[in-house]
C-alpha positions in Angstrom: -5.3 26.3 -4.0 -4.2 23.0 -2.3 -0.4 22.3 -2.6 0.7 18.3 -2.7 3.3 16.1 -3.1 3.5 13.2 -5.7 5.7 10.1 -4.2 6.9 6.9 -5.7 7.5 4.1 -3.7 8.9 1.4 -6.1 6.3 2.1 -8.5 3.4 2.4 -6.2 2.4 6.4 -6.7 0.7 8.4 -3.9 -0.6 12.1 -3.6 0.5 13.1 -0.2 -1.0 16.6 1.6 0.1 18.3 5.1 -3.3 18.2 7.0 -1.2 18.9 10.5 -3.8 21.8 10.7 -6.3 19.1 10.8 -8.6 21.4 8.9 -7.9 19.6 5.3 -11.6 17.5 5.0 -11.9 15.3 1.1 -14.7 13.9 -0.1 -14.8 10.6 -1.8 -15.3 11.8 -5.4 -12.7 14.3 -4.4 -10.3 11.6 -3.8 -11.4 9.6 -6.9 -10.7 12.6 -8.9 -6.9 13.5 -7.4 -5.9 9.8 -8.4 -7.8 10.0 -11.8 -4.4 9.7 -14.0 -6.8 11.7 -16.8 -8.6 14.3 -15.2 -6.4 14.6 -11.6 -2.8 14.0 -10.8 -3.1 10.4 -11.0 -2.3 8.0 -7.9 -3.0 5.1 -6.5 -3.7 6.4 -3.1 -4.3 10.1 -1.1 -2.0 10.2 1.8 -2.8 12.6 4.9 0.1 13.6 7.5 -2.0 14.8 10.2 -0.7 15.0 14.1 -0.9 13.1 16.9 -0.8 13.6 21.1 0.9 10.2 21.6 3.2 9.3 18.2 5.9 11.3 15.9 2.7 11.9 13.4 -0.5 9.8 12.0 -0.8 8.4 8.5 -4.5 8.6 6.8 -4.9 6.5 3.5 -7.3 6.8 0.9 -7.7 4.2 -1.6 -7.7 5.3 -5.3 -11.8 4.6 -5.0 -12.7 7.2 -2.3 -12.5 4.9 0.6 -10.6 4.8 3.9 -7.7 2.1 3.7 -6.3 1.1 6.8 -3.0 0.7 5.8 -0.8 0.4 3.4 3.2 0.1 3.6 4.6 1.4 0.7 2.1 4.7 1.0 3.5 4.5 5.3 6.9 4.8 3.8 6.3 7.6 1.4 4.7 9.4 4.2 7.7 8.6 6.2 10.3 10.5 3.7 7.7 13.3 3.7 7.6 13.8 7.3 11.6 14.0 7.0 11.1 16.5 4.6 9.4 18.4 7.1 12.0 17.7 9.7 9.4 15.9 11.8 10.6 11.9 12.2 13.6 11.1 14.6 16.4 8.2 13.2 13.8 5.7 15.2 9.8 6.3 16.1 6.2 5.8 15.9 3.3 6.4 14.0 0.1 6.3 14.0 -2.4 4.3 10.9 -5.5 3.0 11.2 -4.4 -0.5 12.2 -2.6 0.3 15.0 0.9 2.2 16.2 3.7 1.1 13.5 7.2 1.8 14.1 10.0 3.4 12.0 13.4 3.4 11.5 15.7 5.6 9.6 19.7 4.6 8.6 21.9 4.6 5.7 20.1 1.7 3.8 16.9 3.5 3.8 13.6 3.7 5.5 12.2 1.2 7.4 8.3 0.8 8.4 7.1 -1.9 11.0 4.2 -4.0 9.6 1.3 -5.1 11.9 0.8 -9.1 11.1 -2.0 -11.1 12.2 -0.6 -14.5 13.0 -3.8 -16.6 11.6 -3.3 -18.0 8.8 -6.2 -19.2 6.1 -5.2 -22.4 4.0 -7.3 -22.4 1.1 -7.6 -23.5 -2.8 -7.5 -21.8 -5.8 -8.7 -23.5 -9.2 -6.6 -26.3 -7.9 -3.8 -24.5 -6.4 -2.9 -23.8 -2.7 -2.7 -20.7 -1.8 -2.6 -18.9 1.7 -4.7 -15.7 3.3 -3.0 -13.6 6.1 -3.9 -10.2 7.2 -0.6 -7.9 7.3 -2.8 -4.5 8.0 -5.0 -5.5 5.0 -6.0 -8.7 3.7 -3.9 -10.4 1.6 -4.3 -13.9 -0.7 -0.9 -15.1 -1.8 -1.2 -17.6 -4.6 1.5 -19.4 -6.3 2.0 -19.2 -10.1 4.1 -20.5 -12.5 4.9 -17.4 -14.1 4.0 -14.2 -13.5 4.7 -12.5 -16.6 2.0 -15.4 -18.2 -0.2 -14.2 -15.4 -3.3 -12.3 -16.1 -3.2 -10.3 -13.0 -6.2 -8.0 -14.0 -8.9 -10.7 -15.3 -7.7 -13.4 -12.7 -7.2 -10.5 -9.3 -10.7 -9.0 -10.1 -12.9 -11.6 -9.1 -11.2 -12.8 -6.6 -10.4 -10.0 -5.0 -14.2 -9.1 -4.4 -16.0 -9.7 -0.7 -17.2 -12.5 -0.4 -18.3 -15.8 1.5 -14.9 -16.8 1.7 -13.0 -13.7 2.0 -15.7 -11.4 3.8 -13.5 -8.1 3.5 -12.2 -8.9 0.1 -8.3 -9.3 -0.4 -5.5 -7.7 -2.4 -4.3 -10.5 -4.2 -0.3 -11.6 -4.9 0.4 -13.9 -7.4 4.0 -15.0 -6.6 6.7 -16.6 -9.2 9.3 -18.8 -6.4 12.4 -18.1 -7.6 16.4 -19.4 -5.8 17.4 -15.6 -4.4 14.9 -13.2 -5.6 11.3 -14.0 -6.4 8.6 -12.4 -8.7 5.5 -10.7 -7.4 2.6 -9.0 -9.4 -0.6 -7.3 -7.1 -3.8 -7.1 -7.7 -5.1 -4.3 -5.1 -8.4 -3.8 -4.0 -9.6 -0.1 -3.6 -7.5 0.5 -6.6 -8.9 -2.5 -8.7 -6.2 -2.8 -10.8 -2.7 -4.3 -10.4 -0.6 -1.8 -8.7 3.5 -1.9 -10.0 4.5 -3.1 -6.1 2.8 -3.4 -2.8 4.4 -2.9 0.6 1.9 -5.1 2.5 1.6 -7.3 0.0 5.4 -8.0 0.4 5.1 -8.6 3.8 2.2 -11.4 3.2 4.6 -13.2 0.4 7.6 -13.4 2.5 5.3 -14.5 5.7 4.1 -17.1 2.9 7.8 -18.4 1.9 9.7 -18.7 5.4 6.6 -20.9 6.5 5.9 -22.8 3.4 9.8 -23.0 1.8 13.2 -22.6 3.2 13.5 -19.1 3.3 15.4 -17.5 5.9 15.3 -13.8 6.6 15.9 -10.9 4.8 13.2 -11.7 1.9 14.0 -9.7 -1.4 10.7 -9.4 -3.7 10.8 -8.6 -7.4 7.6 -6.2 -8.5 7.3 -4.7 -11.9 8.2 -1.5 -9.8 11.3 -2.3 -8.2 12.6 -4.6 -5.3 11.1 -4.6 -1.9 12.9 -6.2 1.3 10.8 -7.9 4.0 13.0 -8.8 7.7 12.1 -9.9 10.4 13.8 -8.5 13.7 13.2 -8.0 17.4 10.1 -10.1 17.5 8.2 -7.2 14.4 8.1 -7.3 10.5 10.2 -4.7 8.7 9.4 -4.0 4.6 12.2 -1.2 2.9 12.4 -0.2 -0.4 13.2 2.8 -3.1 11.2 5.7 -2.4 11.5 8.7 -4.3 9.7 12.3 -4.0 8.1 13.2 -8.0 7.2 16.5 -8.2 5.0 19.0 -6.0 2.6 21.3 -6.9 -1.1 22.8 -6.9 -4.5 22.3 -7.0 -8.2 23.4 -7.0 -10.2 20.6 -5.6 -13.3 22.6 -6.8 -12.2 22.3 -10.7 -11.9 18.3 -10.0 -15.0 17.1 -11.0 -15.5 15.9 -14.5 -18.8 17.9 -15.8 -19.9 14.0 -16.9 -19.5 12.0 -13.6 -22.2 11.9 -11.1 -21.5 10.1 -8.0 -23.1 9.0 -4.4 -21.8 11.9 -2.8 -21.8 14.8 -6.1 -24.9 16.8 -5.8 -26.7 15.5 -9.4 
């Protein structure tokens, strides 16, 4: 039996396991199955805390599909509180993702996580709307809307969302309502393909996206279906904090996953 955590990070729900042993090895339909909200736990990510020779710890990500994510900032700063729980994170540090060494920061108002941002920029047009790509550890498309309760997040993120010609890894897509103090974000994530109830990344992309397009100064508070996120900017490196919350813990048998039904790429048929 495997024990694990369940995390909430304004909304955004990850399984997290201690693989410091290194000896913790899941397979994709594995994954799949731990985030199934029917036949699993129900997530929208796996998250590993494994060790590192260099950093405080290194974060692994699995998307909700079975594949490798390289990084996600809501799922960095549940893994964050969990490494506290193990009495592993100083009040400041690094970790390790797959995008590169991210810093951390721990005070009274919360956890802090360092976002990696690409400075290019992509202009492009949506349907007649401008909208903006930037990478902030994944891709991200941030595309204006009128309302985003009017929105159909689902029908309008899928397709766009997909690799393509003009997004070549595929995106995460952030339809964002501009508001006066706080304004109103819904995701669309790929590897989850499905709108997700906040997105840490995603955050970072939409407030990178208002103090260059509108006159937004710094801290930038975000409104997702999941709670309020808060992008700043200091030092020179990007900072996203929000509500983070341990769920429950338990157990499990990866070898009872599998739903008798499902056959997969990597399932023996």
């Amino acid at each position: 039996m495997l024990s694990f955590f369940k995390y909430s990070a304004a909304g955004n729900d990850f399984v997290i396991m201690d693989n410091l042993s290194g000896l913790l090895e899941l397979k994709a339909w594995q994954i799949r199955k731990l985030c199934d909200r029917h036949f699993g736990i129900g997530a929208d990510g796996i998250l590993l805390l494994e060790g590192d020779p260099e950093y405080d710890y290194r974060m692994v990500y699995f998307n909700a599909d079975g594949s490798r994510g390289e990084m996600c900032g809501n799922g960095a700063r549940a893994l964050c509180a969990f490494a506290q729980r193990l009495d592993i994170p100083q009040r400041t540090g690094q970790f390790l993702a797959d995008d590169g060494a991210h810093g951390y920061r721990i005070d009274d108002s919360g956890i802090w996580i360092e976002i990696l941002v690409n400075p290019e920029r992509q202009d492009v047009e949506i349907d007649g709307q401008k909208a903006a790509l930037m990478n902030t550890g994944v891709p991200h498309l941030v595309l204006p809307v009128d309302s985003v309760a009017d929105t159909p997040v689902n029908e309008m993120g899928y397709p766009l969302s997909r690799v393509s010609e003009r997004f070549p890894r595929g995106a995460n897509i952030n339809f964002l309502e501009i508001g006066v103090e706080v304004h109103k974000v819904r995701t669309f994530e790929r590897g989850v393909d499905a709108e997700t109830l906040a997105c840490g990344t995603g955050a970072t992309a939409v407030a990178l996206y208002l103090t260059t397009t509108h006159p937004q100064g710094w801290p930038v508070s975000l409104e997702f279906p999941g709670g309020v996120l808060s992008v700043d900017y200091r030092d020179d490196r990007y900072w996203l904090t929000g509500p983070v919350e341990m769920v429950f813990e338990g157990r499990t048998g990866l070898d009872r996953l599998r739903h008798s039904t499902e056959k997969t790429e990597d399932s023996p048929s």
